[in-house]
C-alpha positions as CSV (number, residue, x, y, z in Angstrom):
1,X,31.6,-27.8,62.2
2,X,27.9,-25.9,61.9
3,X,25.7,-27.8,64.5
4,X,21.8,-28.2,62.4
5,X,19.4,-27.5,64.6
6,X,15.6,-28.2,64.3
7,X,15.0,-24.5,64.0
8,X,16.9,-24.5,61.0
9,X,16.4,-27.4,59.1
10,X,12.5,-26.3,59.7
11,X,13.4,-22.5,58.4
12,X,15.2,-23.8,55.3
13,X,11.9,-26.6,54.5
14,X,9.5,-23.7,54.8
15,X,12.2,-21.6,52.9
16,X,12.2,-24.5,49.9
17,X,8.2,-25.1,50.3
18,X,7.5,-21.5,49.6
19,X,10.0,-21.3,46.5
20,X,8.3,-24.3,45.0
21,X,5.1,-22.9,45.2
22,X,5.8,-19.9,44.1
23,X,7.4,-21.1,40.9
24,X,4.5,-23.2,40.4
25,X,1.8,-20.5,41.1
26,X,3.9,-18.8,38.3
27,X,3.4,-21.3,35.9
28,X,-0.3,-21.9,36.6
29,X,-0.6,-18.0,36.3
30,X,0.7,-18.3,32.5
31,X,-1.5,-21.5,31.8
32,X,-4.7,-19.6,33.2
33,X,-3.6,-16.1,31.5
34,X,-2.0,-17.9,28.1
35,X,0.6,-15.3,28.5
36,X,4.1,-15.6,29.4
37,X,4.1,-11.8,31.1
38,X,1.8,-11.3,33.8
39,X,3.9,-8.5,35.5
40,X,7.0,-6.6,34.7
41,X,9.0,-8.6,36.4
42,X,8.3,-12.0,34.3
43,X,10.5,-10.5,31.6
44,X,12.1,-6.7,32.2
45,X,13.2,-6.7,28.6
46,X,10.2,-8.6,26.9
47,X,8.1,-6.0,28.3
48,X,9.6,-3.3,26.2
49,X,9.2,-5.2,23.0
50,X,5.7,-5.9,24.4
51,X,4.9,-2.3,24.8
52,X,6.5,-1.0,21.9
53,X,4.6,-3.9,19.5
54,X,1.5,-2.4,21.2
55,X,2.1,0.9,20.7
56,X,2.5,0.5,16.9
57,X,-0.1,-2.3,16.7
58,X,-2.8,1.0,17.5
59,X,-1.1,3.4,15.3
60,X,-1.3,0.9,12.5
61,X,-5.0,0.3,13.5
62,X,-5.7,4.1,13.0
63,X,-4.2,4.7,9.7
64,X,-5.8,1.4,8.7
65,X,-8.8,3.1,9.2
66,X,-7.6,6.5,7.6
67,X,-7.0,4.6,4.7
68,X,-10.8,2.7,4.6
69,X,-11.8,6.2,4.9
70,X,-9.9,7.8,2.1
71,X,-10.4,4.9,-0.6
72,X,-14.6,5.0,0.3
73,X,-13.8,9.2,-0.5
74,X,-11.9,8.2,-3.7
75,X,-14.1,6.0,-4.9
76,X,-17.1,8.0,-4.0
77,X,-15.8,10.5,-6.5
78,X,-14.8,8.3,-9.4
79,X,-18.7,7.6,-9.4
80,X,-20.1,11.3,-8.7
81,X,-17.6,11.9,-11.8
82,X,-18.7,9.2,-13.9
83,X,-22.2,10.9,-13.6
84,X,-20.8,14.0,-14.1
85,X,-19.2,12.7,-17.3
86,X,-22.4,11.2,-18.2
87,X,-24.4,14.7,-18.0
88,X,-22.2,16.1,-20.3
89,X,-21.8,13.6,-22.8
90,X,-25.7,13.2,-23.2
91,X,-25.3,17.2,-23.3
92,X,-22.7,16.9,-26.3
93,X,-25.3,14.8,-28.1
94,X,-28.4,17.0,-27.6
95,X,-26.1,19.7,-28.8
96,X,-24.7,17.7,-32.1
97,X,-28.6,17.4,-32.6
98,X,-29.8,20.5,-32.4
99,X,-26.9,21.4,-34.9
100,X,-27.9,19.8,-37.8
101,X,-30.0,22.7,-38.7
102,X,-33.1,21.0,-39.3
103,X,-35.1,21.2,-36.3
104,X,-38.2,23.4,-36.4
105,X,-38.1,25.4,-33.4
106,X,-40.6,23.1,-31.4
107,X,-37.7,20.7,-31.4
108,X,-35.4,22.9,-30.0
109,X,-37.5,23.9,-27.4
110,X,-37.8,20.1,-26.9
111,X,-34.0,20.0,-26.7
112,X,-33.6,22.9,-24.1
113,X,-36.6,21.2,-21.9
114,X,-33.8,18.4,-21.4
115,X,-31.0,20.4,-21.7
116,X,-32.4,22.3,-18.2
117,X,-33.2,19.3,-16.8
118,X,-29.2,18.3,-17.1
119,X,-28.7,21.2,-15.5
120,X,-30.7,21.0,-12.8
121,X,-28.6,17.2,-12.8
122,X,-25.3,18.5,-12.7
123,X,-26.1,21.4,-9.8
124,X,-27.2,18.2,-8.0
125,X,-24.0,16.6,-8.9
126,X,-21.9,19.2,-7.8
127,X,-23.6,19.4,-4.4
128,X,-23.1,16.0,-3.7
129,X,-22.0,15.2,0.1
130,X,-20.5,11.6,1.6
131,X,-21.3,11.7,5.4
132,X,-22.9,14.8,5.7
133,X,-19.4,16.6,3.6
134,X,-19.6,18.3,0.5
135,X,-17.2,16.3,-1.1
136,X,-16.0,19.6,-3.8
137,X,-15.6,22.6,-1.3
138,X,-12.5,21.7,-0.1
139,X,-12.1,22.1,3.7
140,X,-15.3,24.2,4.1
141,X,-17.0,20.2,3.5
142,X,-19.8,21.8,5.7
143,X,-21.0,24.8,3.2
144,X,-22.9,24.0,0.1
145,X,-20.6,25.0,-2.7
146,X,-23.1,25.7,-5.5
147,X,-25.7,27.4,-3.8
148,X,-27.4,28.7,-6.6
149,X,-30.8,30.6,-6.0
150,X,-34.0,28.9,-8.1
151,X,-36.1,30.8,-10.6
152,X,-40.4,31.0,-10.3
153,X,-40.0,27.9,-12.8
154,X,-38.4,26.0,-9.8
155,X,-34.4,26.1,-12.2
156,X,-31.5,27.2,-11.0
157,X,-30.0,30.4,-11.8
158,X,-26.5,29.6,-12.8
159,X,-25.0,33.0,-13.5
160,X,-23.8,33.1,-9.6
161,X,-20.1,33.6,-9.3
162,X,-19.2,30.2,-7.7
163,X,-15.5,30.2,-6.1
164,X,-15.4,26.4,-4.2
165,X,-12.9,26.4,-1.5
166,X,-9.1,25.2,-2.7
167,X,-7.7,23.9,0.7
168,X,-7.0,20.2,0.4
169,X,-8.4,17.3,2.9
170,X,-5.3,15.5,3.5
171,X,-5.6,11.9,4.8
172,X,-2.3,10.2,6.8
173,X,-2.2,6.8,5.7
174,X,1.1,5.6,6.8
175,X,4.2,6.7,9.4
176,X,4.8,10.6,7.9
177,X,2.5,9.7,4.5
178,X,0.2,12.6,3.7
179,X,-2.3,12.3,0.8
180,X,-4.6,14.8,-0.1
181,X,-7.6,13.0,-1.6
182,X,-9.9,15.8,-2.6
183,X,-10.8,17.8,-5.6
184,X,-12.5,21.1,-5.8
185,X,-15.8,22.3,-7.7
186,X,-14.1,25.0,-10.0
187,X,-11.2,22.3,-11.0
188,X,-14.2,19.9,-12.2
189,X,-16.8,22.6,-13.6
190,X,-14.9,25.3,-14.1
191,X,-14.5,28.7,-12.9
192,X,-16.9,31.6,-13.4
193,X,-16.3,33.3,-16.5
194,X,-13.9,30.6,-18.1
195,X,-15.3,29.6,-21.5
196,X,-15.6,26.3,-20.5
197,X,-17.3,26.8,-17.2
198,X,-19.7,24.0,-17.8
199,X,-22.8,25.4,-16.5
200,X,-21.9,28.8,-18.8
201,X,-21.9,26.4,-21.3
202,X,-25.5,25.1,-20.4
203,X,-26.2,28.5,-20.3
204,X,-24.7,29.4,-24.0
205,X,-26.3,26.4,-25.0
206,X,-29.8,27.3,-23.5
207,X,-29.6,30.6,-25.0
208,X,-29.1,29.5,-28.7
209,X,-31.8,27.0,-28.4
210,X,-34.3,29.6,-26.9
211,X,-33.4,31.6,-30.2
212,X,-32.8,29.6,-32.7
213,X,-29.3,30.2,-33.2
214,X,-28.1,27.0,-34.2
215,X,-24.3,28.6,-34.8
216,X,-24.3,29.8,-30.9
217,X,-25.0,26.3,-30.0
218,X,-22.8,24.3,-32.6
219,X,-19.9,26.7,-31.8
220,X,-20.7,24.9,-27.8
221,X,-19.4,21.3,-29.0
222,X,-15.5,22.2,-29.1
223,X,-15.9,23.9,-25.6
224,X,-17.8,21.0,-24.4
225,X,-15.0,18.5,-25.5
226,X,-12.6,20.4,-22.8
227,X,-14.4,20.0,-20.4
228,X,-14.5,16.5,-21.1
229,X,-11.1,15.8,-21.4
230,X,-10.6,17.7,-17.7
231,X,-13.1,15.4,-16.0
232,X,-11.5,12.3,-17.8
233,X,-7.9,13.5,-16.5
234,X,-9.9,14.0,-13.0
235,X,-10.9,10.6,-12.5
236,X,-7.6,9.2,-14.1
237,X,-6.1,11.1,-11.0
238,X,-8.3,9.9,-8.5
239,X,-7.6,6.6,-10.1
240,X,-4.1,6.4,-9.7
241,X,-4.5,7.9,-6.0
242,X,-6.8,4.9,-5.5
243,X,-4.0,2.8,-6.7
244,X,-1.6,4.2,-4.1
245,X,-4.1,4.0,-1.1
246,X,-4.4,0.2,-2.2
247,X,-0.4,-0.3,-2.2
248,X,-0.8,1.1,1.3
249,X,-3.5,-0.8,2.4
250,X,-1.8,-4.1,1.6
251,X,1.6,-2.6,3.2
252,X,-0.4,-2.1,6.4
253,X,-2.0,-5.1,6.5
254,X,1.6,-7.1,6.4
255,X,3.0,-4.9,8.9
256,X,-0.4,-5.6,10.8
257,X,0.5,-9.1,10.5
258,X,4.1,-9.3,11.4
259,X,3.4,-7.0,14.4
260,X,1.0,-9.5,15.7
261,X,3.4,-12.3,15.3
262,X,6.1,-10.8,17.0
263,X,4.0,-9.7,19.8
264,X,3.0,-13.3,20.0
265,X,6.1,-14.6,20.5
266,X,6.6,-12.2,23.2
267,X,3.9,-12.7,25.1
268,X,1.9,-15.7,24.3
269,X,2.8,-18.7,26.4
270,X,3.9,-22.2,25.4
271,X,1.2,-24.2,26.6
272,X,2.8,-27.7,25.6
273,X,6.0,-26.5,27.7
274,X,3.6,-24.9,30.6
275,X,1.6,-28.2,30.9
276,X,5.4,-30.6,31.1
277,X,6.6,-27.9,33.7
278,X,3.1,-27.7,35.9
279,X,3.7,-31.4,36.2
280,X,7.2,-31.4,37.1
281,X,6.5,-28.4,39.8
282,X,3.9,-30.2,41.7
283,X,5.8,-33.6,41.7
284,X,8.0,-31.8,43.6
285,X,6.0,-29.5,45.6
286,X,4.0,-32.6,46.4
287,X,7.3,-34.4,47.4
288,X,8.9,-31.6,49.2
289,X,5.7,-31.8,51.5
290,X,5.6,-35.2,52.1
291,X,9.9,-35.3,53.0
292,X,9.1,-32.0,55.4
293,X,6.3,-33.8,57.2
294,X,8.4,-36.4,58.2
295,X,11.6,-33.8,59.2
296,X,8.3,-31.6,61.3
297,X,6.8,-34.1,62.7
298,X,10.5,-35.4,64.7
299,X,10.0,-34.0,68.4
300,X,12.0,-34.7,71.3
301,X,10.1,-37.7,72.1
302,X,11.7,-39.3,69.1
303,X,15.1,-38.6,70.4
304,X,14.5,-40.4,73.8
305,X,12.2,-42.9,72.3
């Protein structure tokens, strides 16, 4: 037989006392934190999952906000557009007026005063710039695509070549999803020397009206209707690209959620079952120190006693 000595029934009570607070500590640590992993070694394999959910938790974040980004560009061009469209279709009427044929040349002159200040419009137009980018030079966002140079009269002087850059802004709005979500200047307005180049058009336009040559600027309204038709096809493109982004958004958002609820259920403590368990611990922590002060406190004297 093993003779028990004091020495070690003392060494296996302080042995037993130290477990039980430990593993009670442990559980106070979770109740205090409201997480279940405090350290690596509370759960080796949790930890992985923890990480990983973490991981893609802040690449979701980011294309959540490449996606906010690239719907305010979208929609920021649907409007510049609609104003676009709305230049020329108050051009189209001006012109249908002045070719009735009927119009002393004081109305004409009348006409061209507005159709100049359209034009003065649509330079604006095609300049325009969401945060600090000029939104129809491609990648070169920083250099003002229709730099036109302005006459004594304080008008623009259209006949300048204008080439906008054609490189596309592409935003990532998902795991390998690429979108580009620009358009350029010559794709909207037109490339110098096309027919339909609208601000040749103006120009045309202009022209007839200066001279009376009500033919020049009836033979405009055909041309004019082309253009129309490719900034109608422009905005039903950034339409459906809007359309996309949404679908995106919403796909995002779900995984946003489900990655939150599994990362929850790894780490996030069980408070009822933490509170039942802190309980039970110091019961017997408690008890543990009130059987070893009885087993300490027997000396020799006891014995003889």
């Amino acid at each position: 037989m093993i003779r028990v000595t004091s020495n070690m029934m003392s060494s296996q009570l302080l042995l037993n006392l130290n477990r039980n607070a430990r593993t009670m500590n442990d559980t106070q640590l979770q109740l205090a934190s409201g997480r279940k992993i405090n350290k690596p070694s509370d759960d080796p394999v949790g930890i992985t999952y923890s990480l990983r959910y973490r991981a893609e938790l802040s690449s979701n974040e980011q294309y959540t906000k490449n996606v906010d980004s690239a719907l305010s560009w979208l929609n920021y061009n649907d409007t510049v557009l609609g104003q676009a469209g709305d230049v020329v279709q108050r051009l189209r009427e001006l012109t249908v007026q002045a070719s009735t044929g009927s119009n002393p040349q004081s109305a004409l002159d009348s006409i061209n005063e507005e159709v100049m200040q359209l034009k003065e419009q649509l330079v604006d137009i095609a300049n325009s710039k969401l945060n600090g980018k000029y939104i129809f030079n491609g990648e070169q966002y920083a250099t003002k695509p229709y730099d036109f140079a302005k006459r004594a009269d304080g008008t623009y002087d259209t006949t300048k070549v204008i080439t906008t850059d054609p490189g596309q802004i592409q935003y990532i709005v998902g795991e390998g999803v690429e979108l580009p979500i620009n358009m350029t200047g010559n794709d909207i307005f037109g490339y110098t020397g096309e027919t339909d180049n609208l601000f040749s058009i103006i120009n045309s336009i202009s022209e007839g009206l200066k001279t009376g040559n009500i033919t020049a600027v009836s033979r405009q309204l055909d041309i004019i209707d082309t253009r129309v038709e490719t900034i109608l096809s422009a905005r039903s493109e950034i339409g459906a690209k809007t359309n996309r982004v949404e679908l995106m958004q919403d796909r995002l958002s779900d995984l946003n959620l489900n990655l939150t609820d599994l990362q929850a259920k790894t780490e996030d403590a069980d408070y009822e079952e933490l509170i039942m368990k802190s309980k039970i611990q110091e019961n017997i922590y408690n008890a543990s120190l009130s059987v070893g002060a009885k087993i300490i406190s027997t000396t020799l004297v006891d014995f003889i006693r």
